[in-house]
C-alpha positions, 0 to 999 in steps of 0.5 A: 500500500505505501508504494501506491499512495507514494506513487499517487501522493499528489493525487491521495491522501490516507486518513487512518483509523485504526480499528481494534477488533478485541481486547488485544488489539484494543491494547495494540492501537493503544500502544500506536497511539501513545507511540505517536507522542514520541513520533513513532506512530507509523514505526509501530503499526508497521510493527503490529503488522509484522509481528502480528502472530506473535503479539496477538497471542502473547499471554501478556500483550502489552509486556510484549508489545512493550518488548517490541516497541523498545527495539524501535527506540521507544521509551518503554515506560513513557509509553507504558504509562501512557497506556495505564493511564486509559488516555487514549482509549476514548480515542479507540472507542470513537475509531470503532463506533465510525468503523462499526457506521461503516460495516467495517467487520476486519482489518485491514479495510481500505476506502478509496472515496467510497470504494471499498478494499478489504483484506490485505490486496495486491498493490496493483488492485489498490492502484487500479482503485484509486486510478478508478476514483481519479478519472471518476473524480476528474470527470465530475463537473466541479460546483462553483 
């Protein structure tokens, strides 16, 4: 996906809400965003991805994605207290009650204007989309 936005940067723009399916990834969103205090935010989601299968059955889920989190050169207990502290759980709340709006039922699901892309694609499928929504857009008579 980071190479068709990349490619298509002047023309998209990714607005990401990250949506916690369970109580683990309600604890691995927290974690993202309290990493985004310490400008690490897309360090980590990049993290949660690759190491997926291994955070997500951990029998302690923030101790390992605190684990992880520390070999990006994260503070580990700035972000520990960050998440303790709960602040960022309205914010968990709010991306989940918009993706339920939308029927968003897994991860990762992408909207290209209203197109929607669920499950991990092929680049070339996401690049045929935006292409898609571009000419749409381009042909549409602008009001004013």
């Amino acid at each position: 996906m980071e190479r068709a936005l990349k490619r298509y940067e002047k023309d998209v723009q990714l607005v990401l809400y990250p949506f916690a399916l369970n109580h683990r990834s309600e604890i691995a969103v927290q974690v993202a965003l309290c990493a985004g205090e310490q400008g690490k935010f897309w360090d980590v989601h990049q993290m949660l991805y690759k190491q997926q299968a291994r955070w997500s059955k951990a029998s302690k889920t923030l101790d390992s994605l605190l684990q992880y989190s520390g070999e990006l050169g994260l503070d580990r207990e700035a972000l520990a207290a960050c998440v303790d502290s709960g602040k960022m759980k309205p914010l968990v709340k709010a991306d989940q009650d918009y993706a339920r709006s939308l029927q968003v039922r897994s991860t990762p699901t992408l909207f290209v204007n209203n197109q929607r892309i669920v499950g991990a694609q092929p680049e070339a499928e996401i690049v045929r989309t935006i292409r898609q929504e571009l000419a749409r857009v381009r042909r549409t008579p602008q009001p004013g």
